[in-house]
Structure formats: C-alpha cells, structure tokens
N, C-alpha and C positions, 0 to 999 in steps of 0.2 A: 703370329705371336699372340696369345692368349695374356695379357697385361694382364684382368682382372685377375686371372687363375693363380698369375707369378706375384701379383702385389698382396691376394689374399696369404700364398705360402710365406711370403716376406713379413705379414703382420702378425700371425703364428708367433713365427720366430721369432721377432720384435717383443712381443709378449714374455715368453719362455726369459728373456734374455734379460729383461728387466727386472727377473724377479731370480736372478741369479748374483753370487757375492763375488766377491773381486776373487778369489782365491780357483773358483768352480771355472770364471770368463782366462785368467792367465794359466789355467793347466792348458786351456783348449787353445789358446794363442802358443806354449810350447809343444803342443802337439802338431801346429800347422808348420811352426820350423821346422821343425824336426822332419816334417813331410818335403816342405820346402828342399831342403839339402838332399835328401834320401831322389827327392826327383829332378835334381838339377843340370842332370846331363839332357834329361828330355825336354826341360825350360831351354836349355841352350842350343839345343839342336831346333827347336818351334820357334825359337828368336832367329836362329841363322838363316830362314824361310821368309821373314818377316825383312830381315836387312837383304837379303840377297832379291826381292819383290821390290822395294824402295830403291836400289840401285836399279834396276832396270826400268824403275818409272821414270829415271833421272833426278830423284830426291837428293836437292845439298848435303854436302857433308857433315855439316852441322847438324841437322836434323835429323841423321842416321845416324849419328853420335847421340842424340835423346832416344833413340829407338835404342839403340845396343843396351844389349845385357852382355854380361863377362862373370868367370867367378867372383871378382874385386866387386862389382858390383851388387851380385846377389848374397855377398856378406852383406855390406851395406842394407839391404831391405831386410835382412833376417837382424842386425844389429838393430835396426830401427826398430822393428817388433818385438824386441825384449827391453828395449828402452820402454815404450810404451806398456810394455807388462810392470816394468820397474816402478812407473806412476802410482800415485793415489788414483783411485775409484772415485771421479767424481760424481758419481750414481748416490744417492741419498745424504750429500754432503748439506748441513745446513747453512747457508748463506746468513739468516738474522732470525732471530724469535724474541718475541716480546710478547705481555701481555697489557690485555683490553681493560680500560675500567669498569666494563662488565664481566670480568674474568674470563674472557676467553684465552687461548694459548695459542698462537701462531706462530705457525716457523715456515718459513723460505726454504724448501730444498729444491735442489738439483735431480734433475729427471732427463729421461732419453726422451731426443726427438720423436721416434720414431722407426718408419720406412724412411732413407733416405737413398737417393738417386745421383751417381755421379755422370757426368757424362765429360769422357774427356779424349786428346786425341795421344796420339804416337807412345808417351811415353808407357811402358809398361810396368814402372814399380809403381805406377799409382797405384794398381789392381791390388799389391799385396797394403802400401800403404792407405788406401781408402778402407779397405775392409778390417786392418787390425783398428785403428782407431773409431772406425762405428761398432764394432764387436763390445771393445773394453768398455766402451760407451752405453752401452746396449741397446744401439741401435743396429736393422737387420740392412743391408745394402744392397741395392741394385744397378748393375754395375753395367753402362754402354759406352765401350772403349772406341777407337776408329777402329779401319780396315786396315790399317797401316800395321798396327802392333795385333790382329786377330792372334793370328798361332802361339803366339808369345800370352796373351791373354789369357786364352783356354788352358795353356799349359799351367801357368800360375795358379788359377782358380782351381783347376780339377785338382791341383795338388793340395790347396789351401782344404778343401772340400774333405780330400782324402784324411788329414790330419784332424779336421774335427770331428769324422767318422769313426776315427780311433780314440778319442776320448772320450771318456764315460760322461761327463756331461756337456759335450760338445753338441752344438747346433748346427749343423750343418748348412741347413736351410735356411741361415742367415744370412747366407750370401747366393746371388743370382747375378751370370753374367748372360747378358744378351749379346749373342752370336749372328741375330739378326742383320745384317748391313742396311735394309732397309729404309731410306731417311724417314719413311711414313711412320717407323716406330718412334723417332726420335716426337714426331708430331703427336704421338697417342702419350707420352710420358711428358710432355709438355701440359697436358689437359687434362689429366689423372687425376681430378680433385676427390678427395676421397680417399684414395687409395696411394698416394705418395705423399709424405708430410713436408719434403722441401727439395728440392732440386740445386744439384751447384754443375755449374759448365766448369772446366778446368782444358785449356785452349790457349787457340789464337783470338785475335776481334772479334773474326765473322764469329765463329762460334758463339762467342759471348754474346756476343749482341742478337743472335738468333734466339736462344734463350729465353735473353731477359726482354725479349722484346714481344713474344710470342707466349711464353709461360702462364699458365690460370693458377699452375702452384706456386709457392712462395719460391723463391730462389734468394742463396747467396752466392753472390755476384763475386766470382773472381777473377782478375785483370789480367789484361797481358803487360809485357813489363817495357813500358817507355822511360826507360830509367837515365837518369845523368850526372854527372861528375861538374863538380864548378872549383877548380883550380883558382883561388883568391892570391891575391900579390901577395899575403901575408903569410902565404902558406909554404912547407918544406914540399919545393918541385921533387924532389928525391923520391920523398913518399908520394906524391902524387904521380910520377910515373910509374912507380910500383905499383899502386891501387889500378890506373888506368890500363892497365898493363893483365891485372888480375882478371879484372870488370868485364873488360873487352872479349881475352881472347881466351881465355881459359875455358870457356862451353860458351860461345857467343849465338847457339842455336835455343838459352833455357831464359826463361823470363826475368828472371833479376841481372843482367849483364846489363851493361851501359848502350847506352844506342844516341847519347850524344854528350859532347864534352868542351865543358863552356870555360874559357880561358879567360881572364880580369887584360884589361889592354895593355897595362903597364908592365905584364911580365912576356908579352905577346913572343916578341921577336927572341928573347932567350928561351921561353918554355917550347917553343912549335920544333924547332929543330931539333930539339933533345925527344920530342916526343916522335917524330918521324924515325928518327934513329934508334930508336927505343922496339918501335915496330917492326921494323924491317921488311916492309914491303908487307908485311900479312895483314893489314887491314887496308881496305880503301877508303881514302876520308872524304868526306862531301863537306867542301871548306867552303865560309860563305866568304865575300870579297875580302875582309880584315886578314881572314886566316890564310890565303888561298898563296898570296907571293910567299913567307917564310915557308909554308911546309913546303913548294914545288920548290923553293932553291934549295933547300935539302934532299928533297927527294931527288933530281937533277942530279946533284954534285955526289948521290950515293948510286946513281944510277937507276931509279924507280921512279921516273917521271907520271909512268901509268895509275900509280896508287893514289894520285890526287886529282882531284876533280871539281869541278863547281858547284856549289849545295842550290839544290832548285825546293821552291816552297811545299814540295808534296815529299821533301827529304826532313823538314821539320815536325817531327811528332810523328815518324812512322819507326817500326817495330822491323830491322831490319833481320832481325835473329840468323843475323851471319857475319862475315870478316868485314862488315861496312859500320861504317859509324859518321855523325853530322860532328863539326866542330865550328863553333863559334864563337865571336868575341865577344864580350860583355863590358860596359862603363865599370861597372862594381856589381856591389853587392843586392843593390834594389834590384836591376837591370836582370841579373843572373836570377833571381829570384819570381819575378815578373814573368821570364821568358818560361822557367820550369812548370809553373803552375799552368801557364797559358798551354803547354805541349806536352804533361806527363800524362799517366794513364794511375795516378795516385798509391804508385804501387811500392818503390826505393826510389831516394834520392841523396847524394853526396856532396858534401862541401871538405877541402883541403884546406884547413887554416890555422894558421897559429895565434886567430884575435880572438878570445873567447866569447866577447860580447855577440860579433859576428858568428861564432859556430852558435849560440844561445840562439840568436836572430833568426837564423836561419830553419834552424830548428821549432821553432815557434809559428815563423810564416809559412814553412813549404807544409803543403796539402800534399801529404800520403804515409802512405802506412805505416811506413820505417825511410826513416831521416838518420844519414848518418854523420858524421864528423869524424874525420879520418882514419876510413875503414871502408872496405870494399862493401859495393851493394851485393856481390854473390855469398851474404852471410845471411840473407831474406831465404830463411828456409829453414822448414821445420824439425830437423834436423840439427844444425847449426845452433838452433834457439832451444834444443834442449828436451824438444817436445817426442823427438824419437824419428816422426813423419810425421807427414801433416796431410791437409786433404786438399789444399791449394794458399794461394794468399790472395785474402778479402782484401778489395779494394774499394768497398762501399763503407757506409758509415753506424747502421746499423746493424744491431747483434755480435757481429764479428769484424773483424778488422787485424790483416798483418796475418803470421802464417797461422792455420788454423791446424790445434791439437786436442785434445779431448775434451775440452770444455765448452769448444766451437760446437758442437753435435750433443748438449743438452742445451734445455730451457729450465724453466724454474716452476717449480705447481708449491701452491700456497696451504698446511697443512692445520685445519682449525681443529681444537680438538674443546671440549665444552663441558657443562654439568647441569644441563637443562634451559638454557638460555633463550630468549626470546627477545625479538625486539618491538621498544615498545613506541 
C-alpha cells in the first residue's frame, strides 16, 4: 500500500470538493443511489460471502445480524443519503461576524476538515454512510473497513465510485477504500501526519483504544456502547419493560442496546419477575446477590432456571453485544447514578420515571452523550436523530459529541477582510 500516493489522490479531491456548491455535491450523492440500487443484487450476493465466512468462523448471531445486508436494509442506507442530501450545506455557513474598532470585518465560517480516515469493523452501511456525509461536507475519505465485511465493502464502494463517474461534476476520487487486510497499514494511517487530517475508529474497545492510544493524527474518539437502564420506584414498570425489552433485544449485537439494568430496591421483588417473564428465556441475566433469588424463582417456576446466573465483577462495565445483560439493585437515585458513571463508556444512558425533578437530576449528573428519560437508548443514532447517517457516536468531550452528522466533519476558519490596516 502506497498511503502517500492514495492520501495525495484523496487531497486533490478534498480540494475540488470544497470549492464545489451544495446543488453540484447532491447531484453526485443522487447519482451514487441511483448506482447503489442499479448494483444491489451484486452488494447482496458479496454480502452473502461475507455472512456465509462469519458463520463458519463461528461468529454470534448478533454480530452477523450487523454484518447483513437485505433489501430493507440497503433502502435504509440509500434513504439515509437523501436525507443527508435533503440538509443544508454547512460548507461556507457563517457561524458570527462582527467588526473591529479598527474596521476590520470578521466572520466565523464553516469549512471541511479535510482527508478524513475511518476505520471500522463488520458493519457495512458505514462504507456508504461515512462517505455521503464527508462528500456533502466536502471532505474526501478514506475508508479501512475489517476482513469480516471485505466483499460487502468493495461491493458498496465500486458502486458508490460507479455513480459519481457518471455524474458530471462527481468526484470520484473522493473516496478510497483499502482492501489491504494488512494490520501494518492500520499502523501507517495511524502516523500519517501530513497527509490525514483526523482519524475516527468506529468499533469495539480494543479497537478504539488501539487508535487513540497509538494515533500522531488527531482522532475523534467514538465509543463502544456500555449503556444502562435505571428503573426508579417512581417510574411506569409498564413502559420500562417495554423500553428494556427494546434496548436489550431488538439488535443486542449494535452499540446503543443496554448491557446493564439497575432496578431501585423497593420495586425489586415486583419488577424482577415481570421482567424475567417479559424475556422468555432469550437473554441471560448476570444478577448480583439483591437481584439473583426473584429472577431464579421466576425463571424456575417458568421453567428457564439456565437464564440466570450470578454477576461476577468482570460482568460490570463490559460490552456484552449479545442476549447477556448484568442486572442490579440500587438504594435510589444517587446510588443508580454513582454506579453508571463509575461503569459506562459515556455513550447512552436511561432513567424510567415519573419524578421530574429525578429525570432533571439525572440528566444533569449522568456523564454521556445522550441521557434519556423514558425512551429507549436504541434511538442514539444518526439516523433516528434526523441527521440521515452518521459517522459514529462521540464519546469524548471535545469538538464533537453524540451521533456525528455533517457538521461533525467541518471546523471553523476565521475570514478578515480589511481596507489597508495595520497594526500599531
């Protein structure tokens, strides 16, 4: 892999792209649909290689459920990219202009990053969602996906490629995926100063933490999702089985699902059983001693003695991204609060209540991106939030933060404009 060769074609395009109007960047994002769908039996056939590779690796089910592609799906990623067309340009938007008592004139606008570098694993709609949002942005992307989603990758990109070839002021060359499997490469794009302007992991831990811990370019940092539910006494167990119910199982392999659910004591022994029965056996819960007799007499008496277990200290604060989840009791509200910041990964977090001061509270004290008050955390996503796609969700505290969409992927450059001034 020639990095310099591919990050100079990437800065080309980066260039071209920035100095293109919103009207010239959304023909070329309906041209890539349009390619999209025209090539989607061949996405689907290079996915069915990808999932049929994974099942003979012995890959969870859950995690070849974020690998699959389907038609319902590849609507979904083409709906997202006309969302994303649908936006304002925030490319020469002015943020503030004032002027100086020496008559100068300043203004704040909005500019592209850059080259920007994703690197992420399994899933495959990031490949189209990364690249319409740095495109509209006008930034150029370079794209290193796993080994898990290749076929499915290549397939997306050649098509995305295909579509801006056919339009007249499409850049093609915006976009670069590395087919490399290499981990050396992952090393050479870590150290790219110069020639990448910022790096985002979108992953597991290790990933992440390889990254950010190893990176000489700038990185924004996005999390994996240790996310949690806190069922308060005051709250409708109704809808908090519902929500837990959502959180959990609905894609329990994707970063915003719940991965632990903290129960107030005084509803203990009514909420455990309903929520055992709620499940039906399809999750395993890793219950600390409070919680561990009400779920097993329910589970017992429903005949599922196996789905309960005992939570051991290396089941607090991990990312279980499968049918497991930790449950535990909590005094109240401090207590419940206390334990989430001590064990998220700042990414969603949810309270069930009907005290408002307490959802205020809670909201105010939990550290991460999106705090919800009753309403599932699998609405943390770019998508859901309006944004079309997104390019992951920041869990750090700088520049970006929460699901990131086109405003994530500019900075700001400062525009003085004068009539002979000098300073004295």
């Amino acid at each position: 892999m020639d990095l310099k060769e591919i990050c100079a074609g990437l800065k080309k395009a980066s260039e071209i792209l920035a100095l293109q109007n919103a009207a010239q960047k959304n023909a070329a994002l309906k041209s890539a649909i349009d390619s999209i769908n025209k090539n989607r039996a061949a996405i689907l056939a290079a996915n069915k290689i990808d999932v049929e590779n994974a099942r003979k690796k012995g890959t969870s089910e859950p995690l070849i459920d974020r690998l699959s592609l389907n038609d319902a799906r590849l609507d979904s990623i083409c709906q997202g990219v006309q969302i994303v067309i649908d936006h304002e340009d925030p490319i020469g938007k002015v943020e503030s202009g004032w002027a100086t008592p020496q008559g100068l004139q300043i203004k704040r606008v909005r500019v592209p990053l850059g080259v920007v570098c994703i690197i992420y694993e399994s899933r495959p709609n990031v490949t189209a969602d990364a690249f319409c949002l740095a495109y509209k942005s006008g930034n150029a992307i370079l794209l290193r996906g796993s080994s898990a989603a290749l076929e499915s990758n290549k397939a997306i990109c050649s098509a995305i490629k295909e579509g801006l070839s056919n339009c007249k002021d499409g850049v093609p060359e915006a976009i670069e995926l590395l087919e490399s499997q290499d981990h050396s490469d992952v090393d050479k794009i870590l150290n790219a100063r110069g020639l990448i302007d910022v790096v985002l992991p979108r992953g597991g831990k290790k990933l992440i933490q390889s990254v950010v811990q190893n990176a000489r370019v700038p990185v924004i940092e996005t999390g994996s999702g240790v996310c949690h539910l806190y069922v308060d006494d005051q709250g409708d167990l109704d809808m908090a089985l519902n929500i837990a119910e959502n959180a959990k199982i609905q894609r329990p392999g994707v970063c915003n699902a719940i991965e632990g659910i903290l129960v107030n004591k005084n509803i203990l022994n009514n909420f455990l059983p309903r929520l055992e029965e709620r499940f039906k056996g399809r999750v395993a819960f890793h219950a600390d001693k409070d919680c561990l007799a009400a779920l097993k007499d329910s589970a017992q008496k429903n005949g599922r003695p196996g789905c309960v277990v005992p939570a051991t200290d290396e089941d607090y604060g991990n990312e279980f991204l499968d049918y497991e989840c930790v449950v535990k009791c909590v005094q109240d509200l401090d207590d419940a609060i206390e334990y989430i910041n001590a064990h998220n990964t700042k990414h969603s977090e949810c309270i069930v209540t009907n005290n408002r001061a307490r959802a205020r509270s809670f909201q105010q004290r939990i550290d991460a991106a999106c705090v919800y008050v009753n309403a599932s955390t699998r609405f943390t996503d770019g998508g859901e939030f309006g944004f079309g796609a997104e390019l992951g969700i920041s869990t750090q505290k700088l520049h970006a933060r929460g699901p990131m969409g086109l405003e994530a992927l500019t900075t700001t450059k400062y525009l003085i404009d004068g009539d002979g001034q000098i300073r004295g």
